[in-house]
Residue, then its C-alpha position, 0 to 999 in steps of 0.5 A: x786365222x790362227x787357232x783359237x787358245x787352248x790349254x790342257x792342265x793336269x790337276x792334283x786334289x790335295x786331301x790330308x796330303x795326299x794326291x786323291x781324286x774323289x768321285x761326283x764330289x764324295x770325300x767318302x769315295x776318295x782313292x789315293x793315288x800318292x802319297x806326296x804330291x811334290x814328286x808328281x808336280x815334278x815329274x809333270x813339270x819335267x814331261x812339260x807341263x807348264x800350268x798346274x791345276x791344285x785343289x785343297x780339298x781340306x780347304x775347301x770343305x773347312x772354309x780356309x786353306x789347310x794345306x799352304x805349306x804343302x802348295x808353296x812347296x808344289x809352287x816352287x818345283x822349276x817351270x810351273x805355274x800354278x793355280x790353286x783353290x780350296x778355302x780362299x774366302x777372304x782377302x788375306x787367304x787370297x793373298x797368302x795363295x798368291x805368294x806362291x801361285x800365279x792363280x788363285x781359285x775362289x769358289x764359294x766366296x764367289x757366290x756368298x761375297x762377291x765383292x770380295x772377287x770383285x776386289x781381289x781381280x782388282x788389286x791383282x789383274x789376271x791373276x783372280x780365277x772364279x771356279x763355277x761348280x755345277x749340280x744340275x745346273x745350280x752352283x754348289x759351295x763348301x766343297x760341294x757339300x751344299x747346293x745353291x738355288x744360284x745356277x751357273x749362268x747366272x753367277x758367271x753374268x753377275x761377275x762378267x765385270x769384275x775382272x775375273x781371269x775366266x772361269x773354271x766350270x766343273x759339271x759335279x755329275x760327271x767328276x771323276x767319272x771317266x764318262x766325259x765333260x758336259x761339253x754343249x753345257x761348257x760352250x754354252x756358258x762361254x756364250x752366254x757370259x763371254x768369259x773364258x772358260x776352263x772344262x772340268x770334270x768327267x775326262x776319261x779318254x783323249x777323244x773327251x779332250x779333243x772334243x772340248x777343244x773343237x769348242x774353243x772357238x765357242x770359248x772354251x779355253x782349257x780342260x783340267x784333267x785329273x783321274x784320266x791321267x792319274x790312272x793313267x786312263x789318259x797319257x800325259x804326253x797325247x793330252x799336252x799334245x792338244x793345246x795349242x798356245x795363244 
């Protein structure tokens, strides 16, 4: 039997242009680590990575993307297939994401208008990701700022049919942390809906990322790695080692 899918995709967190990452959600606890992001996404592009995980983090907290500009410009760097959120809440912002990126992200909407997933995954098959971000268990909105009564679960089930790419689940507690993913949390969700699901948040270490990828024959099919490999906590070249193509 061949091994089950699994991607690992470095991410970068855009907030006033610059690569940041910040801590459980905080935009009070931002660090910078560039202060352009094309020269990363490039170098990332030329030490193999392949898929690109990019937030406007401006975006998500304003409602609508701030930062396209800035996006196409990290679209267009050779051999990188880019997925990115961050304010897409309506047909038009999705649309214009999509000129550039192959995914686009909706959080929020996802939860507040979820015929809008519904009609983006239809009018573009494959390419509508829903991103799921959890606050003990219950989904949180606006950059976070907000916390809903809605858990993840639920909001996964709701949308099962809609015709989501997968979905990407970050555990806001452990984000930017270091201290590891929510792994039993993660594999549950996969079950439980039947959707793939993408790891996110609290990867600190290679053991985290081998630890997500034992679950991919629960349904885990990816880890977004940020701040571990900023810092450099993590190399680049031992966590693309784990992935293993569909």
């Amino acid at each position: 039997m061949s091994p089950a899918p699994f991607t690992v995709i470095p991410a970068i967190d855009l907030l006033g242009g610059r690569v940041v990452r910040l801590v459980r959600g905080d935009y009070a606890a931002a660090t910078v680590y560039h202060a352009d992001p094309v020269p990363l996404a490039t170098e990332f592009a030329a030490r193999g990575v392949r898929r690109l995980h990019v937030v406007d983090l401006d975006g998500a907290r304003d409602g609508h993307p701030t930062q396209a500009a800035l996006v196409a410009r990290i679209s267009a760097v050779p051999g990188l297939q880019v997925e990115v959120g961050g304010g897409l809440r309506s047909l038009d912002a999705i649309a214009a994401a999509l000129d550039a990126a192959q995914w686009a992200i909706v959080g929020t909407a996802a939860l507040r208008t979820p015929e809008l997933v519904r009609t983006a995954a239809a009018r573009w098959p494959g390419r509508i990701l829903v991103g799921v971000d959890a606050r003990d268990g219950h989904v949180a909105v606006n950059g976070w700022l907000e916390t809903s009564e809605t858990t993840a679960e639920t909001l996964c089930l709701a949308l099962r049919d809609a015709g989501v790419a997968g979905v990407i689940f970050t555990d806001i507690a452990r984000d930017g942390t270091g201290d590891g993913p929510n792994v039993e949390a993660t594999a549950r969700l996969a079950e439980a809906t039947g959707l793939p699901i993408i790891a996110s948040g609290g990867i600190g270490s290679l053991a985290h990322v081998h630890a997500l990828r034992a679950a991919a024959s629960r349904g885990v099919v990816g880890v977004v790695v940020g701040k571990a490999l900023l810092s450099g906590a993590l190399s680049l070249d031992a966590a693309l080692a784990v992935s293993v193509a569909p």
